[in-house]
C-alpha positions in Angstrom: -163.2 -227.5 167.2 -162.2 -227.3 163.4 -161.7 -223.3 164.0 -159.3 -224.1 167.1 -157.1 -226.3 164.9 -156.9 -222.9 162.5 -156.6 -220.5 164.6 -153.8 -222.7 165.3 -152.1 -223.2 162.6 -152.8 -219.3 161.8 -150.4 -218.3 165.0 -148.0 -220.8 164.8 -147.4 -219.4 161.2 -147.2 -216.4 162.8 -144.4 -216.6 165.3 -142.5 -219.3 162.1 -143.1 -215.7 160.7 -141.1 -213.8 163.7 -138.2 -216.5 164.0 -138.0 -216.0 160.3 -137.3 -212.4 160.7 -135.1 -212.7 163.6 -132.9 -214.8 161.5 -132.3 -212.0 158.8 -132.3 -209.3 161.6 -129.1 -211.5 163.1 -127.8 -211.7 159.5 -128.1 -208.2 158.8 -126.6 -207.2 161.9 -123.5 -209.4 161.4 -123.1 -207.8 158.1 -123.5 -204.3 159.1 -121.6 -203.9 162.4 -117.8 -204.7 163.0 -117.6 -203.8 166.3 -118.3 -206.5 169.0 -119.9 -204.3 171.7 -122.7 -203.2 169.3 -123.5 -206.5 167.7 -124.0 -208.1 171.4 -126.3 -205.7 172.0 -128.3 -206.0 169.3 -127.8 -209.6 169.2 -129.7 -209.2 173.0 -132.8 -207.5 171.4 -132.8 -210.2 169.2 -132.8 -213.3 171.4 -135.6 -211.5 173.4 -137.4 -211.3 170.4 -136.9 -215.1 169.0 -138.4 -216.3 172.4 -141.8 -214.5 172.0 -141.6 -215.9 168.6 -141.0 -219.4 169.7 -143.6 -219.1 172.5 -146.1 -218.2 170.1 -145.4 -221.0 168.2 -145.5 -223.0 170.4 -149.0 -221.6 171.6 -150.2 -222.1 168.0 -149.1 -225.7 168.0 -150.4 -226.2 171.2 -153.9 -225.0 169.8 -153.5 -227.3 167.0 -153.0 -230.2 169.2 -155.8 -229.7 171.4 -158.2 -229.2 168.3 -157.2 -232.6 166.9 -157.9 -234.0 170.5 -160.8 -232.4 170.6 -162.2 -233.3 167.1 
């Protein structure tokens, strides 16, 4: 169960890595675009992506949980 825990740790790092990147994607949009429409929609992508990124950090916490538990 010491691979679970990780495995965990290896996708939680993972979707830290994608809310990372969502982060500068939201600052680099705010810097490039001065019209409102266009950064809402971007900021939509965006959001859509954070969320998969928090799920799969979540998942990868998860997995570190139940590998502790399980050890």
């Amino acid at each position: 169960m010491e691979m679970l825990i990780w495995i965990g740790a290896a996708v939680s790092l993972v979707g830290l890595a994608g809310i990372v990147g969502c982060a500068v994607a939201v600052a680099r949009a705010r810097r490039r675009t001065n019209d409102d429409a266009a950064l809402r929609a971007r900021l939509q992508q965006v959001v859509a992506w954070n969320l998969g990124a928090l799920l799969v950090s979540a998942l990868g916490l998860m997995m570190v949980v139940v590998g502790i538990f399980l050890t």
